[in-house]
MIPAVO-513849 format. One record per residue: residue number from 1; residue in one letter; chain; x, y, z of N, C-alpha, C in turn. Coordinates in nm, 2 decimals. Last residue first. Example, Ala and Ser with C-alpha at 12.3 -4.5 7.8 and 13.67 -1.06 7.14 Angstrom:
<rs>
{r 2,S,A,{1.28,-0.22,0.71},{1.37,-0.11,0.71},{1.29,0.00,0.79}}
{r 1,A,A,{1.32,-0.57,0.78},{1.23,-0.45,0.78},{1.32,-0.33,0.78}}
</rs>
This chain:
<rs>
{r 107,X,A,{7.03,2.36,11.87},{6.91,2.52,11.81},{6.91,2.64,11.90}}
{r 106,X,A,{7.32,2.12,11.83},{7.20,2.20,11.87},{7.09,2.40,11.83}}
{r 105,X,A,{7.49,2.03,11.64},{7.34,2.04,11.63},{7.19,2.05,11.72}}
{r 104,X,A,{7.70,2.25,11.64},{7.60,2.21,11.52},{7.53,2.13,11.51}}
{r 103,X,A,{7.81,2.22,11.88},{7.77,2.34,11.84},{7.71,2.33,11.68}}
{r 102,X,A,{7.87,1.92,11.91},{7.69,2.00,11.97},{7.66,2.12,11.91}}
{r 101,X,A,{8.05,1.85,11.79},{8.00,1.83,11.71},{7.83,1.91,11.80}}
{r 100,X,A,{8.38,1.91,11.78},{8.23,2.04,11.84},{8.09,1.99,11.81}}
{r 99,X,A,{8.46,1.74,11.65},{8.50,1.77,11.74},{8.40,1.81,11.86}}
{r 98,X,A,{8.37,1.86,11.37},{8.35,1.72,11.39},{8.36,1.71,11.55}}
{r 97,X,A,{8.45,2.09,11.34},{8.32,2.08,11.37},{8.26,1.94,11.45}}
{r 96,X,A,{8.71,2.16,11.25},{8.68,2.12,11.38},{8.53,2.14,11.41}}
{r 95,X,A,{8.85,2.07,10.94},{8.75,2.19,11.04},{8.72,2.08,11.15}}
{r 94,X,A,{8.98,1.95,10.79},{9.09,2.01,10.94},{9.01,2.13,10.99}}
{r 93,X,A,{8.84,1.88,10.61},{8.94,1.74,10.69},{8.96,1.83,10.77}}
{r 92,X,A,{8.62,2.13,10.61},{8.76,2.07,10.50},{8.74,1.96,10.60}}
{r 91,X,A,{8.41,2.37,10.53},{8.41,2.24,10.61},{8.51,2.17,10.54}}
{r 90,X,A,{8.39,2.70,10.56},{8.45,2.58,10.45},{8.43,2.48,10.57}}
{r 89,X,A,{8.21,2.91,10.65},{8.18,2.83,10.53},{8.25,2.76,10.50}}
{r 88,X,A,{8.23,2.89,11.03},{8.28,2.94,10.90},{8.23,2.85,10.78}}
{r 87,X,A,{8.17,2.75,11.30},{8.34,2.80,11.19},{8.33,2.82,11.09}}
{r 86,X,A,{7.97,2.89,11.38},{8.06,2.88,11.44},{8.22,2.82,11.44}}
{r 85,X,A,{7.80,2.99,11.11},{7.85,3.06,11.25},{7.89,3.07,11.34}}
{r 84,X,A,{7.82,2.74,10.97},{7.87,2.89,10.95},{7.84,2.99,11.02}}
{r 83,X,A,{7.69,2.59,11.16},{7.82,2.53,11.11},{7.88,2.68,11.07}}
{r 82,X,A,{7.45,2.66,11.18},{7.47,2.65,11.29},{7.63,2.66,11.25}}
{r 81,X,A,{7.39,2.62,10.88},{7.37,2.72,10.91},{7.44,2.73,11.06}}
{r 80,X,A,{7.39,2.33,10.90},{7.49,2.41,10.79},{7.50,2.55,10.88}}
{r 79,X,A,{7.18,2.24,11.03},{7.31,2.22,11.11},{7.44,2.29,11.02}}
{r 78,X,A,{6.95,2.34,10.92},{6.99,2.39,11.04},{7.14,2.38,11.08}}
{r 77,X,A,{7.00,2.14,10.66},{7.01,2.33,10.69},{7.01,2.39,10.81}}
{r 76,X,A,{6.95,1.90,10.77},{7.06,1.99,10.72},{7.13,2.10,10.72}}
{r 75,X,A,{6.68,1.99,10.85},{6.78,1.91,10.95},{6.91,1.97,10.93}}
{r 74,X,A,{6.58,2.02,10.60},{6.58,2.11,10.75},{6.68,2.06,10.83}}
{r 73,X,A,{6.62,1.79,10.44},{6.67,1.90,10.42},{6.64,2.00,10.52}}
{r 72,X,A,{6.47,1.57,10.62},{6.66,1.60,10.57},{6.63,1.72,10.54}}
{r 71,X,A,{6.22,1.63,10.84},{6.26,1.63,10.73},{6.43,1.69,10.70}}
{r 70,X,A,{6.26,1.35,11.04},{6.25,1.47,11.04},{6.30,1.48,10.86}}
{r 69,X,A,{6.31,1.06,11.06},{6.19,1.06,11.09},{6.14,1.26,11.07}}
{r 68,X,A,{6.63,1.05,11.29},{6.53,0.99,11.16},{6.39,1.05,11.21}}
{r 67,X,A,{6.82,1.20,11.38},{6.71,1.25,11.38},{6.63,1.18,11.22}}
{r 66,X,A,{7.02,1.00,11.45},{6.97,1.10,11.53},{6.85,1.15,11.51}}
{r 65,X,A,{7.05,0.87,11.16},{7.06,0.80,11.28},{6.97,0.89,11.40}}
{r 64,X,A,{7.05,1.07,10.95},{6.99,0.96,10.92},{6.94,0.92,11.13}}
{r 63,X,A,{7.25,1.24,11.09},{7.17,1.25,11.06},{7.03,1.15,11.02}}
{r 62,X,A,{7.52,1.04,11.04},{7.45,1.10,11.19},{7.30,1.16,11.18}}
{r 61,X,A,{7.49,1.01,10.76},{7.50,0.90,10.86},{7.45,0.96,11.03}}
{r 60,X,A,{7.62,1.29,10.69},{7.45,1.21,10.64},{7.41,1.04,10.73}}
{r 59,X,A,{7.79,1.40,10.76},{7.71,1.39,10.88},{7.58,1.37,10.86}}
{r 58,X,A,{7.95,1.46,10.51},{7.99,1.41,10.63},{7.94,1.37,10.72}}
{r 57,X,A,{7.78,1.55,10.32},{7.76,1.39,10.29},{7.86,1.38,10.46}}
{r 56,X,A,{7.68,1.80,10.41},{7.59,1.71,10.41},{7.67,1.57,10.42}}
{r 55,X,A,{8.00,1.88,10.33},{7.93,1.95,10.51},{7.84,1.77,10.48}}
{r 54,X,A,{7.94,1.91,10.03},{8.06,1.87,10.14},{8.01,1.81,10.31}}
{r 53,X,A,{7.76,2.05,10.03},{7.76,1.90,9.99},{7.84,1.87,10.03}}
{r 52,X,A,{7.85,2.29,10.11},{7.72,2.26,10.17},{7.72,2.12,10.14}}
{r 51,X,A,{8.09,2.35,9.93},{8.05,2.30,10.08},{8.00,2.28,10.12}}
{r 50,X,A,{7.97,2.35,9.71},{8.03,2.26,9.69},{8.06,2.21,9.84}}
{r 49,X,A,{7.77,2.59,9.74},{7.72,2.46,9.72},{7.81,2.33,9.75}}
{r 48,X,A,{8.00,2.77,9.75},{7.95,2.76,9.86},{7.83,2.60,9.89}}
{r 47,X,A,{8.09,2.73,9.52},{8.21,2.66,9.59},{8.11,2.69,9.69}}
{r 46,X,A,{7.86,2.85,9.37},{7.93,2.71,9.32},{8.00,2.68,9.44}}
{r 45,X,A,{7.86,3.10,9.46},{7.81,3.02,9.47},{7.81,2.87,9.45}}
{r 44,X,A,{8.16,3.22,9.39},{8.11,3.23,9.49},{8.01,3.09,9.52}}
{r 43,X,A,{8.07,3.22,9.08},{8.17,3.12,9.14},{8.21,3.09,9.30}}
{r 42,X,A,{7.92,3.37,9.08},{7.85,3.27,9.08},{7.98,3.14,9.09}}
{r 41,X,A,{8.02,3.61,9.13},{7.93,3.52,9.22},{7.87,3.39,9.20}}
{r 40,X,A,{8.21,3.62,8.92},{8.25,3.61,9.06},{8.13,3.60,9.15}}
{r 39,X,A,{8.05,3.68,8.72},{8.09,3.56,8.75},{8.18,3.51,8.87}}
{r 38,X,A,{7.92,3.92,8.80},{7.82,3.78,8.79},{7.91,3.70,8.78}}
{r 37,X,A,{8.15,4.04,8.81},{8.07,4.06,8.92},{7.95,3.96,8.89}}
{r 36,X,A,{8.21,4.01,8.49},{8.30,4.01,8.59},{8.22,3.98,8.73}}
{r 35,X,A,{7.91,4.18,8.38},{7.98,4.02,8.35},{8.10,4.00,8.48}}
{r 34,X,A,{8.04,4.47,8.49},{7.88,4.37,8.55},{7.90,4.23,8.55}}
{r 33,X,A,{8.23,4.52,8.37},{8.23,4.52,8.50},{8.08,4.46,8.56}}
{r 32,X,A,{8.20,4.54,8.10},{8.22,4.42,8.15},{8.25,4.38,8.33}}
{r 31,X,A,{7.94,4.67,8.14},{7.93,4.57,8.14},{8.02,4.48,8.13}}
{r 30,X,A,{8.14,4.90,8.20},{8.05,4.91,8.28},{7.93,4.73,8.30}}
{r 29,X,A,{8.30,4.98,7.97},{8.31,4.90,8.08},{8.21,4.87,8.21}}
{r 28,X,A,{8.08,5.02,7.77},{8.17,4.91,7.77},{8.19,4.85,7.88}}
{r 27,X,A,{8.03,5.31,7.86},{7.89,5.16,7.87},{7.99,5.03,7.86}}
{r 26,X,A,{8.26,5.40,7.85},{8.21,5.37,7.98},{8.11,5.27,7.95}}
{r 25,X,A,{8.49,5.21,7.57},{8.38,5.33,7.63},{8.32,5.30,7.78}}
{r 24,X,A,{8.79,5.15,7.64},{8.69,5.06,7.64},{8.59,5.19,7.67}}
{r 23,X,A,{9.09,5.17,7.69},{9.03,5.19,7.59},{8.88,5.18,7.55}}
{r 22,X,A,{9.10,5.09,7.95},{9.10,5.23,7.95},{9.07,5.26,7.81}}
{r 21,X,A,{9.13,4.80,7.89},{9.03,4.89,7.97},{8.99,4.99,7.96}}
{r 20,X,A,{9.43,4.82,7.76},{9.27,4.75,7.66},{9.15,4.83,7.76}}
{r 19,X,A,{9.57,4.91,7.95},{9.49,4.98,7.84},{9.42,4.94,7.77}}
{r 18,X,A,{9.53,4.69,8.10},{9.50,4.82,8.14},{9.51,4.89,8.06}}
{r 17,X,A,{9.65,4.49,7.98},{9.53,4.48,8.01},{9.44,4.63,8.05}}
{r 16,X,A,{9.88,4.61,7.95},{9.85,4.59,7.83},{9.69,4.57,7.89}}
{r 15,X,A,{10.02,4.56,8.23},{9.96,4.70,8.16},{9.89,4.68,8.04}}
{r 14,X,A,{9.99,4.31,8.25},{9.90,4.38,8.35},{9.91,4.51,8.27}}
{r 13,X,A,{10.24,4.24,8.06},{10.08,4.21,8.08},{9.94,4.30,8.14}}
{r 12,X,A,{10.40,4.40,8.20},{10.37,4.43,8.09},{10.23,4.36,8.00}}
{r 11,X,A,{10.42,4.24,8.44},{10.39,4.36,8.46},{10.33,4.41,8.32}}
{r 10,X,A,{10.52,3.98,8.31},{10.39,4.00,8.41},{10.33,4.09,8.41}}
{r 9,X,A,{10.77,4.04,8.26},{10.67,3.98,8.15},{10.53,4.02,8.24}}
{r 8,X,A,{10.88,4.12,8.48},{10.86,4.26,8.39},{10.74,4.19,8.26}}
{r 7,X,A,{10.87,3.86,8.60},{10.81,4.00,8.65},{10.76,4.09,8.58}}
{r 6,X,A,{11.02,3.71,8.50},{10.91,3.69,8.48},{10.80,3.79,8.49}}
{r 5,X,A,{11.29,3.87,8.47},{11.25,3.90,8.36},{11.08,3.81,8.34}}
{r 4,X,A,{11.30,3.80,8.74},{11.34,3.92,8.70},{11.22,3.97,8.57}}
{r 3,X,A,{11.36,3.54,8.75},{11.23,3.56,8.80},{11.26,3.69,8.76}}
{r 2,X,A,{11.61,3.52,8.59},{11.48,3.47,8.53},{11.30,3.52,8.56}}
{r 1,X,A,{11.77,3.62,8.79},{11.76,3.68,8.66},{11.63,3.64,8.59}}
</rs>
């Protein structure tokens, strides 16, 4: 019964939003459809930074060690880049890069 009546709260939400929208001139929506689409990228980008610092501080020790004497940020970026094409943009605890570790850093 509860979730029932979370639902219909929900739904009634979602419509209320939807005519605020439909009330809204085209130039209206059109920026806030732009605003929206900037901030979905740039939240995009934020979490893709957040993995890239992620990624770096795990294999700043390996790095240091293997290829001292090369510039870090190339090094890095080679091995990010190698990293998202062979698993993907998130480096968590339960990516297996660590494992694979040639497929990111070899060229």
């Amino acid at each position: 019964e509860t979730i029932k009546e979370a639902r219909i709260l929900i739904m009634r939400w979602i419509r209320a939003k939807q005519m605020q929208y439909m009330s809204l001139s085209s130039s209206e929506r059109i920026l806030k459809e732009t605003l929206t689409a900037k901030e979905i990228s740039e939240k995009t980008n934020k979490r893709s930074t957040e993995m890239y610092k992620r990624f770096c501080s795990k294999y700043e020790t390996l790095r240091e060690i293997e290829f001292y004497g090369l510039g870090a940020h190339t090094i890095k970026s080679a091995m990010w880049q190698m990293h998202k094409k062979n698993f993907g943009t998130v480096c968590n605890a339960a990516c297996e890069c660590a494992v694979n570790l040639g497929e990111i850093t070899c060229s």
